[in-house]
C-alpha positions as CSV (number, residue, x, y, z in Angstrom):
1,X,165.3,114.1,120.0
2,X,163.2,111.7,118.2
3,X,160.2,113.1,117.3
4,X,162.3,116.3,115.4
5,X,163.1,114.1,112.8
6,X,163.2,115.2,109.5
7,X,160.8,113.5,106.8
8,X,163.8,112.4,105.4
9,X,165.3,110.9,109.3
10,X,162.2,109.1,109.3
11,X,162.1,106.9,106.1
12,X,163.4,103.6,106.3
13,X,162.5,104.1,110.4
14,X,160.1,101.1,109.7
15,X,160.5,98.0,108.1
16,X,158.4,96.5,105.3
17,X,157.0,94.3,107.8
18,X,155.7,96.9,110.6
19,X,154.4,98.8,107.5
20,X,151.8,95.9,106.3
21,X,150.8,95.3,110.1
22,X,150.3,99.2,110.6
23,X,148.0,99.3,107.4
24,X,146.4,95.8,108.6
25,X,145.7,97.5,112.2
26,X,144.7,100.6,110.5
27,X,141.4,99.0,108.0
28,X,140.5,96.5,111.3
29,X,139.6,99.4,113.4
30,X,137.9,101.2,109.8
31,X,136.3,98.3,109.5
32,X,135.1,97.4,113.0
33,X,133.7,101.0,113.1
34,X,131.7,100.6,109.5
35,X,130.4,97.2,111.1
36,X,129.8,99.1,114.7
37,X,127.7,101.5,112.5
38,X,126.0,99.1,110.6
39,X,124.9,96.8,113.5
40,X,123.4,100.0,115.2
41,X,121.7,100.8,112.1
42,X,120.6,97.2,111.5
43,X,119.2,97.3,115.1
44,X,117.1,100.7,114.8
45,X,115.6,99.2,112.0
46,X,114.6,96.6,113.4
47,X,113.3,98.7,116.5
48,X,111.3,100.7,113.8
49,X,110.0,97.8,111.9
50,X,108.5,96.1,115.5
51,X,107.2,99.4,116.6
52,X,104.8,99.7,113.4
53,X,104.0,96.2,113.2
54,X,103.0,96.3,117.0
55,X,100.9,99.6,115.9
56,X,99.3,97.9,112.8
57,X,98.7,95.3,114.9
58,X,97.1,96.6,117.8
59,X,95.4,98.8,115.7
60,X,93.5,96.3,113.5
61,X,92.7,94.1,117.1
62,X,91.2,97.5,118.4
63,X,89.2,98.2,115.4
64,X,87.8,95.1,114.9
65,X,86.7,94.3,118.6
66,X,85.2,97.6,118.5
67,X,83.4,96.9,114.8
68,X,82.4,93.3,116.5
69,X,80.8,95.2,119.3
70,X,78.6,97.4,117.6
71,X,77.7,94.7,115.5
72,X,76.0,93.0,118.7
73,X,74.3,96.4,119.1
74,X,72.3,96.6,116.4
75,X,71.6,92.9,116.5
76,X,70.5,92.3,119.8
77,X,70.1,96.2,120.6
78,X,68.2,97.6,117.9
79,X,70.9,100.3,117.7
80,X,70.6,101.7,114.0
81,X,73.7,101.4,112.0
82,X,73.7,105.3,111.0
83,X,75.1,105.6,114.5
84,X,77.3,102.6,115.4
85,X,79.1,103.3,111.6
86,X,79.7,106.4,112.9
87,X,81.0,105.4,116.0
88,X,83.2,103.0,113.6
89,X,83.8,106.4,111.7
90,X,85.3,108.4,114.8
91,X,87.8,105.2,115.7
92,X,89.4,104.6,112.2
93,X,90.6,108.0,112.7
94,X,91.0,108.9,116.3
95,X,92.8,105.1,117.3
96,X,95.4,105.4,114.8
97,X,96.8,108.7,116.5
98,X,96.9,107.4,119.8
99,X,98.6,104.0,119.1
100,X,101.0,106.9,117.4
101,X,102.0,107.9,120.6
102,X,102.0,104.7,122.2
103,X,103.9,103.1,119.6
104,X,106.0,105.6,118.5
105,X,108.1,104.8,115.5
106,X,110.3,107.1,112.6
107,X,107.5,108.2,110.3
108,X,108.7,107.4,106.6
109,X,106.4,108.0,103.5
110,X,107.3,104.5,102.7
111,X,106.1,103.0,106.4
112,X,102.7,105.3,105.6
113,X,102.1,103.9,102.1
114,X,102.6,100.4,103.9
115,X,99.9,100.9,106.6
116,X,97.8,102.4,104.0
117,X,97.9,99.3,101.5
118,X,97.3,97.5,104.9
119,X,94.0,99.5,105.7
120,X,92.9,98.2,102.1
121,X,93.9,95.3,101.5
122,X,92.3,94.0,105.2
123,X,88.6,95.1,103.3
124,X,88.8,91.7,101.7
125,X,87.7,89.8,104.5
126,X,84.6,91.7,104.1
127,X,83.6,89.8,100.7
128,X,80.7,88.0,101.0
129,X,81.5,84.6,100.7
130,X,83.6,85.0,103.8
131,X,82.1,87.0,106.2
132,X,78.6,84.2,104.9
133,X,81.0,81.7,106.3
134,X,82.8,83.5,109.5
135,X,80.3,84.8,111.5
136,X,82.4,87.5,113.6
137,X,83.5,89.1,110.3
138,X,79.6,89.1,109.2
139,X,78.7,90.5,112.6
140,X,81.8,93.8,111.5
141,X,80.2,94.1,108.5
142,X,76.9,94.5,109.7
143,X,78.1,97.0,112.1
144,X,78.4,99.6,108.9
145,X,75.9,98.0,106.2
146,X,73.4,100.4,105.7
147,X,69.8,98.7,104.4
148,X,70.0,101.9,102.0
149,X,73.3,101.3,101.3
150,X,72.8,97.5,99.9
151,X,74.2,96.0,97.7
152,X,77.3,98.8,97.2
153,X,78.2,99.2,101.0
154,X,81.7,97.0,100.2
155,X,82.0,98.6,97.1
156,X,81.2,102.4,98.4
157,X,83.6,101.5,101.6
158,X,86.9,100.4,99.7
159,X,86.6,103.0,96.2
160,X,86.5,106.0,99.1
161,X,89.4,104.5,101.4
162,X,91.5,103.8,98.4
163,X,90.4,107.4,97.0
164,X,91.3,109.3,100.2
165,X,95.0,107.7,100.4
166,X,94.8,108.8,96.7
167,X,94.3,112.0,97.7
168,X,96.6,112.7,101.3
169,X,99.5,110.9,100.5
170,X,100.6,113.9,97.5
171,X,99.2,116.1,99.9
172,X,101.3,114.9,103.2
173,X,104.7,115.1,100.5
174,X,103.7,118.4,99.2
175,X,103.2,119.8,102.9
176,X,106.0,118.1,104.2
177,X,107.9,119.8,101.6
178,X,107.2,123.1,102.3
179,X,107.6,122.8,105.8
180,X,103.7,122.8,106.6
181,X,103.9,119.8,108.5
182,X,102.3,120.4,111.8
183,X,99.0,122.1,109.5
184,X,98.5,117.8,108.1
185,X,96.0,117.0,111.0
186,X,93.7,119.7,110.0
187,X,91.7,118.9,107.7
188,X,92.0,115.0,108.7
189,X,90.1,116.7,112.2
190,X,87.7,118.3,110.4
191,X,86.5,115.4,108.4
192,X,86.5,112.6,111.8
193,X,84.7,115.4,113.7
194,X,82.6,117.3,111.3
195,X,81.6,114.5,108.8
196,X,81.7,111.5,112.2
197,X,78.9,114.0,113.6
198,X,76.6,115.1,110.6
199,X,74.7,111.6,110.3
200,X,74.1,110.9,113.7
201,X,72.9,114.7,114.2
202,X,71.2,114.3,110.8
203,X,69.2,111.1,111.6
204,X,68.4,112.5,115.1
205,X,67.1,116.1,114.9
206,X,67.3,117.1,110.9
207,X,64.3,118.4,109.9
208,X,65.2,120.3,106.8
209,X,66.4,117.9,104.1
210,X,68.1,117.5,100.8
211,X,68.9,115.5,98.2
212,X,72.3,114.0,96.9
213,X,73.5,111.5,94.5
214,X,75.8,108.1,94.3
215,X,78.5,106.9,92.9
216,X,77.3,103.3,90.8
217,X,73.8,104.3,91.2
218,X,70.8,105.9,90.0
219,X,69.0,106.3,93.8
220,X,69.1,109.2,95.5
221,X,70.1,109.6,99.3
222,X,69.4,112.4,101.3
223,X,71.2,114.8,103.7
224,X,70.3,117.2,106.3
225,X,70.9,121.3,106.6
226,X,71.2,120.8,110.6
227,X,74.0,117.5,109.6
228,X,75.8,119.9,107.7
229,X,75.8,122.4,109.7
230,X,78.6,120.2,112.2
231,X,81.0,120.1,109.8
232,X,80.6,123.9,109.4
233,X,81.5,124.0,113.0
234,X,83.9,121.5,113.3
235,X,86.0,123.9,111.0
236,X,85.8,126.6,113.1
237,X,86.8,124.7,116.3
238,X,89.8,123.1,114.6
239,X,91.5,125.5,112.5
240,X,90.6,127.9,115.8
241,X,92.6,125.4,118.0
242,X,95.8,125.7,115.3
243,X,95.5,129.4,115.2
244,X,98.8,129.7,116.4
245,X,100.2,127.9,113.1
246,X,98.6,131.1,111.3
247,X,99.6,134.7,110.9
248,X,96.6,137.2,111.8
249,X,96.2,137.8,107.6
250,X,95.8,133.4,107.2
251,X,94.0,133.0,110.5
252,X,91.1,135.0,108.7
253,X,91.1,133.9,105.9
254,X,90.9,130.2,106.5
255,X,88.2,130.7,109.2
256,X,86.1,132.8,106.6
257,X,86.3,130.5,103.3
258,X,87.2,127.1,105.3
259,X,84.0,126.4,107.4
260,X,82.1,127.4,104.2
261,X,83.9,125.4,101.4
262,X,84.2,122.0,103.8
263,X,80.4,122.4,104.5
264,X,79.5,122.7,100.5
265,X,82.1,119.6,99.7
266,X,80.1,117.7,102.2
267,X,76.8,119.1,100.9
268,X,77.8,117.8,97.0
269,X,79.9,115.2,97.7
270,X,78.1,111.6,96.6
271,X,77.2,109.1,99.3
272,X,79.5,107.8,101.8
273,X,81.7,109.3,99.2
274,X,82.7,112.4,101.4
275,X,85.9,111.9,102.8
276,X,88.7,112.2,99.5
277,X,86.7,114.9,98.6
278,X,86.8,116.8,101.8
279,X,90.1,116.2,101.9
280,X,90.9,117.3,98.6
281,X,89.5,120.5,99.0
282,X,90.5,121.2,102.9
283,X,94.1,120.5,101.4
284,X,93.9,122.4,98.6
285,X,92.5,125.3,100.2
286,X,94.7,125.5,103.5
287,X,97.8,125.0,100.9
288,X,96.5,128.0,99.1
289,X,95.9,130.4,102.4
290,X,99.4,129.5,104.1
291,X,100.7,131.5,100.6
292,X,99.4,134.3,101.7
């Protein structure tokens, strides 16, 4: 029977001819696979790259009809900027994880050090001899422009963005590294919550005050115990909603030292200058506890 030919039967079975169209056949199908492969490839790239400009996108639109907004309150309103900034505060952080979900794309270091040049680079609208001549870019900026804050508010705005990505981005790649992941939004939840809340409750019902310095500056601001006081709380409510991320021994420990330590970065930290340095040290500090 055919097929219990020897090795040797077989040689010389085909001719040179059926040989070269054999191979031929052969590298089409290799190659219409490696081309199948890469055409799929080419096309979820392209599905990832839409998704995050459709989130950037919708992202800035969001933030700047909201900024627009309370720009109209304190103009026509009389609302004081201590609270719509902080209103301002709450959305740069709380937007950006919903569009997340609605516009979920592969997260990449490389697509996050992207969005983050984005976030500040886009501050340069903000100059003054544009927003002078475009008025719904003045109205933003007056949104956040602090009286006290004047003539630095640009200046204090983009050195802390810039410093916070300074900060999280070696964080996010040393967590991600050591599988600590899903512990990232921590101390990013204590600083919208804690921090978004402390002026507002400051300006509103602090009564026992303190001072603190600025960056660029020899005026001196001041802060409030009972402003404080929310990001001490803050820490407890969100390292208490991750507690299953923790065994019993880190559980205690961060709810012990974390409240405290967040509440004295915010206490010491310079003027609007809070937020790389609370992150710094709520990194830092949950890094060091998860070793335990």
């Amino acid at each position: 029977m055919d097929f219990l030919r020897s090795r040797h039967d077989w040689q010389g079975y085909f001719t040179t001819e059926d040989t070269e169209v054999y191979r031929e056949t052969l590298f089409s199908k290799k190659q219409s696979i490696v081309l199948k492969k890469t055409i799929h490839f080419k096309k979820g790239v392209i599905i990832v790259e839409a998704l995050f400009v459709a989130n950037q996108a919708v992202k800035l639109f969001l933030l700047y009809m909201i900024q627009y907004g309370c720009g109209l309150l304190v103009v026509h309103k009389s609302i004081k900027v201590n609270y719509t900034r902080k209103i301002i505060h709450f959305c740069l952080f709380l937007i950006p994880l919903y569009l997340d979900k609605v516009f979920a794309y592969e997260r990449t270091l490389g697509l996050f050090m992207v969005g983050s040049a984005i976030s500040v680079i886009t501050l340069i609208i903000y100059v003054k001899p544009l927003r002078k001549r475009v008025p719904f870019i003045n109205m933003m900026f007056t949104a956040f422009d602090r009286p006290e804050d004047r003539p630095l508010t640009l200046l204090w705005l983009s050195t802390q963005i810039v410093a916070g990505y300074v900060v999280i981005i070696p964080f996010i790649m040393l967590y991600v590294a050591f599988g600590m992941v899903e512990l990232v939004l921590i101390p990013v939840l204590i600083t919208a919550i804690g921090d978004g809340l402390a002026e507002p409750v400051g300006v509103r019902f602090g009564k026992h005050k303190y001072r603190v310095k600025a960056l660029f500056t020899d005026k001196q601001y001041y802060r409030s115990l009972e402003g404080s006081a929310c990001v001490f709380i803050a820490s407890l409510l969100v390292i208490g909603a991750h507690h299953a991320l923790f065994t019993p021994t880190q559980i205690v420990a961060a709810l012990v030292i974390m409240p405290i330590a967040m509440t004295l970065t915010e206490a010491f930290s310079p003027h609007t200058w809070d937020t790389p340095t609370l992150f710094f040290v709520g990194y830092g500090l949950l890094f060091g506890i998860m070793m335990l």
